[in-house]
C-alpha positions as CSV (number, residue, x, y, z in Angstrom):
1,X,-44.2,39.9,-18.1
2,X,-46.2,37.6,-16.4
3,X,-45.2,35.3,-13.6
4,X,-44.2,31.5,-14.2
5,X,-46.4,29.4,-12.8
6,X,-45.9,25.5,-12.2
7,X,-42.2,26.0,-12.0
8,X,-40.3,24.5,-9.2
9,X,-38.2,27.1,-7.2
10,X,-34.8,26.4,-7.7
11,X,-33.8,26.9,-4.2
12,X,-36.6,28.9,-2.3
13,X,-39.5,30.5,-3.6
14,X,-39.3,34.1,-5.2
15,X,-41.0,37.3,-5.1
16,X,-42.2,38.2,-8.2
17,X,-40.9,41.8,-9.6
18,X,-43.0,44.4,-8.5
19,X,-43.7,45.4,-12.1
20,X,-45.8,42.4,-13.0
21,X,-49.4,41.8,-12.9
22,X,-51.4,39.6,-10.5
23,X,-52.0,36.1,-11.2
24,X,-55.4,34.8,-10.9
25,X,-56.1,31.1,-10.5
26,X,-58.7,28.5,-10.3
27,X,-58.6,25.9,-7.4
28,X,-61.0,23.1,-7.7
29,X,-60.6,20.6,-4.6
30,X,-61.0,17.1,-6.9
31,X,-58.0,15.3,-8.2
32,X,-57.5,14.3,-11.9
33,X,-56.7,10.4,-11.0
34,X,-59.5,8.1,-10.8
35,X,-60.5,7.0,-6.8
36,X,-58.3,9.6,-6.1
37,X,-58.4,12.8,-3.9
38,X,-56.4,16.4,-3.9
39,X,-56.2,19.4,-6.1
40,X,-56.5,20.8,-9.7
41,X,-55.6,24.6,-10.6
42,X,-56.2,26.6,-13.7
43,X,-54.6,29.7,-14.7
44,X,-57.0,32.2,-16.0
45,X,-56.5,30.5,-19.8
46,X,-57.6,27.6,-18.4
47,X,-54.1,26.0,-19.1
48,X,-53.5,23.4,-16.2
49,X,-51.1,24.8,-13.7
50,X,-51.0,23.0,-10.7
51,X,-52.0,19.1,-9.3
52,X,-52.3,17.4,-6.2
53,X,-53.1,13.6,-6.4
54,X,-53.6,11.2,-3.4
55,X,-55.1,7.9,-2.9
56,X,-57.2,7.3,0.3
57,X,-54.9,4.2,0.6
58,X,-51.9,6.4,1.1
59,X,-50.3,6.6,5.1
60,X,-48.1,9.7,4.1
61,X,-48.9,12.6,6.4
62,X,-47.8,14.8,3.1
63,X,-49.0,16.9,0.5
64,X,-46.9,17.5,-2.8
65,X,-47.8,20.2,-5.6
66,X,-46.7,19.1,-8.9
67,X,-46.7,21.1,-11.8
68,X,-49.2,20.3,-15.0
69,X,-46.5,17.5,-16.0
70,X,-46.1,15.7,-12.3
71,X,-42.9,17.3,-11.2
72,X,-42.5,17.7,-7.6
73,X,-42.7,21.4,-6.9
74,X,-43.2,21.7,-3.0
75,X,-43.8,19.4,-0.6
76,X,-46.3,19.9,2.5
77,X,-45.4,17.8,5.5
78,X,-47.5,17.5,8.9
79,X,-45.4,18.1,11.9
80,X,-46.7,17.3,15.5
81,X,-44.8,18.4,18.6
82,X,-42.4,20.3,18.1
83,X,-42.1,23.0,20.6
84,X,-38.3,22.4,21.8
85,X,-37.8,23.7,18.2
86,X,-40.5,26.6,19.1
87,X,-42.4,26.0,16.2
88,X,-45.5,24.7,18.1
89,X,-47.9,21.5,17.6
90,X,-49.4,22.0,14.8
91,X,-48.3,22.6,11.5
92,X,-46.9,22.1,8.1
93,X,-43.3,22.4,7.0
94,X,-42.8,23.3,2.9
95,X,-39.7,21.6,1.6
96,X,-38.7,22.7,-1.8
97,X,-39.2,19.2,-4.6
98,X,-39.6,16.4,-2.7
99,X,-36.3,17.5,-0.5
100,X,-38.2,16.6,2.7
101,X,-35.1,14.8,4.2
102,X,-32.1,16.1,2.1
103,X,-33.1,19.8,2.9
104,X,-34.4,21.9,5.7
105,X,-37.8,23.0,5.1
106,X,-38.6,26.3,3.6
107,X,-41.2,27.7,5.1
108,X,-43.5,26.5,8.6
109,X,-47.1,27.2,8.0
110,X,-48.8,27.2,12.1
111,X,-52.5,27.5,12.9
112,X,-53.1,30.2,15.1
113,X,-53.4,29.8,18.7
114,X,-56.9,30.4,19.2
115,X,-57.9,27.3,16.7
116,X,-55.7,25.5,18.2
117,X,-58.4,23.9,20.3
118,X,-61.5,23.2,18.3
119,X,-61.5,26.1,15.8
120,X,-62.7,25.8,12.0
121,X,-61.2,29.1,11.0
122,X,-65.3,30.4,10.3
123,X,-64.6,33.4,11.0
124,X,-64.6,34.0,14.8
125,X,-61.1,35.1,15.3
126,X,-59.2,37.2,13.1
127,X,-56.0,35.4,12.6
128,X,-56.0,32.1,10.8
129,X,-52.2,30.9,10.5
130,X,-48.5,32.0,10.7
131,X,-46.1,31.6,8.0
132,X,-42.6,31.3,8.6
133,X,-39.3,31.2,6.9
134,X,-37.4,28.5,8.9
135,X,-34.0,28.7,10.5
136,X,-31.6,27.2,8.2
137,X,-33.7,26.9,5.3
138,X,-32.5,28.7,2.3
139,X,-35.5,31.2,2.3
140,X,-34.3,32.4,6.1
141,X,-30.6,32.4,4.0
142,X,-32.4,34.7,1.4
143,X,-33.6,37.2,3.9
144,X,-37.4,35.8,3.0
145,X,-39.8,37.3,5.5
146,X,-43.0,35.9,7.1
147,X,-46.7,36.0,6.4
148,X,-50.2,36.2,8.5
149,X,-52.9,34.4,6.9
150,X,-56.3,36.2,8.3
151,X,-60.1,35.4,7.4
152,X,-61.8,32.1,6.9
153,X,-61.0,29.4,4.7
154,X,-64.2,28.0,5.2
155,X,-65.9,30.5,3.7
156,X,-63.3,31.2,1.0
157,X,-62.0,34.7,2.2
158,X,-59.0,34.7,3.4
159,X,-56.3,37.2,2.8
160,X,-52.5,36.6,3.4
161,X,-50.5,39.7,4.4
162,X,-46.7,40.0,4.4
163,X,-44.8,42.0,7.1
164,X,-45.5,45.4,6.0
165,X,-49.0,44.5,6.3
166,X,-49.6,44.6,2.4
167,X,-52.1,41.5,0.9
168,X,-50.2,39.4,-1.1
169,X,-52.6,36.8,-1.9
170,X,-56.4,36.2,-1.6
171,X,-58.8,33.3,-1.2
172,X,-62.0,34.3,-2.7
173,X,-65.3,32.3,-3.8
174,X,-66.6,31.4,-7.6
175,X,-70.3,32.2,-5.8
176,X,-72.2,30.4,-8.4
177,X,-70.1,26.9,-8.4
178,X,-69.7,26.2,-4.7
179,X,-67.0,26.0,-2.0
180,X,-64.9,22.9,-4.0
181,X,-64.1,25.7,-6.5
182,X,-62.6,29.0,-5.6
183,X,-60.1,31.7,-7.3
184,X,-56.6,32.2,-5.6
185,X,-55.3,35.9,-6.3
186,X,-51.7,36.3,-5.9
187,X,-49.9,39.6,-5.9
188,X,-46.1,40.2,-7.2
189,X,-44.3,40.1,-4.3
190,X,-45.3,36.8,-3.5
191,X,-44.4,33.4,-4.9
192,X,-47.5,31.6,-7.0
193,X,-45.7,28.3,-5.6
194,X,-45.6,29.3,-2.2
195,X,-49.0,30.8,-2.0
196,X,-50.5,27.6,-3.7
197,X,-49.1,25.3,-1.0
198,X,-50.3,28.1,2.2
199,X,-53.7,27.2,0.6
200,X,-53.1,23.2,0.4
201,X,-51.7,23.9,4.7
202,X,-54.6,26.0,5.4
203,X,-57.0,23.0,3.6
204,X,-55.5,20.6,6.1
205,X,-55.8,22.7,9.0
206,X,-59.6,23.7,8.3
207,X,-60.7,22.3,6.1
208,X,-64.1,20.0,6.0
209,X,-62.8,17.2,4.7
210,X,-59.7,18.1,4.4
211,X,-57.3,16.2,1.3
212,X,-55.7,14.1,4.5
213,X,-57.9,13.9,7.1
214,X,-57.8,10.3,7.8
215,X,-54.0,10.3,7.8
216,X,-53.4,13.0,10.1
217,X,-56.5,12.9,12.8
């Protein structure tokens, strides 16, 4: 049985059973909209799956994946400063919907400390970003673990590992189309959802432009 894809998670994203195949999708950085910017993924029918539309005239320091229809299935926000909590400066909370004030986030997706200053995840350092379940959230409620994100998005090869050190999803190029187009791989064991928005945090953090890089600079 395949995994669902474009669903939203009712209450935090789930693992897929162990017994089902990967998922392989396409991920082409250009939005569907007209003047606009953000994302459109494929599954491997080329069935539309996934969409992130912006407009450059937009001030929200957010990122929402929508399934094919335009529902709200997680939403990416930017938060700056937020040590006392001891989540660091610089990262992106995943709220489940468009729950960003109703609900504790699900999930905190922080750059690395060695790109915190200056780094464009190329490829110099191993480890990219940390993803964590947050305190309060209903995937910390669910006994959801964390993830380490290694590799460069820049290139397109990135891998992200769960906590037994076993890749749950990969970043990899389409070679003959360019970096705007690349294949997301996603093991069961991970949430399509949830890996889909680790690759819209990891755009924001390194990518060149990235889909809000005027808003949040």
């Amino acid at each position: 049985m395949p995994q669902s894809l474009g669903q939203p998670p009712a209450v935090a994203p789930a693992p897929a059973p162990a017994d089902e195949e990967p998922v392989t999708l396409t991920v082409w950085r250009k939005s569907l909209l007209f003047n606009g910017r953000g994302f459109t993924v494929f599954d491997a029918r080329g069935d539309l799956v996934y969409r992130v539309d912006s407009y450059a005239s937009d001030s929200r320091a957010e990122v929402v994946l929508m399934d094919a229809a335009g529902c709200p299935v997680l939403t990416l926000r930017r938060c700056r400063n937020l040590i006392g909590l001891g989540l660091g400066s610089d990262q992106w909370l995943v709220y489940p919907g468009e729950e960003t004030r109703r609900l504790p986030p699900l999930y905190a997706v922080k750059r690395a400390a060695q790109y915190m200053r200056g780094g464009g995840g190329g490829g110099g350092a191993k480890s990219m970003a940390h993803v964590a379940a947050c305190s309060g959230g209903a995937a910390a409620k669910t006994g959801a673990g964390g993830y380490e994100v290694e590799g460069s998005y820049l290139r397109r090869r990135c891998t992200v590992y769960d906590e037994r050190r076993q890749a749950v999803a990969e970043v990899l190029p389409k070679e003959t189309v360019g970096s705007d187009v690349f294949r997301l791989v996603v093991q069961p064991g991970m949430e399509v959802s949830l890996a889909m928005a680790v690759v819209l945090a990891l755009d924001q953090m390194f990518g060149k432009p990235s889909l809000l890089r005027s808003w949040s600079s």
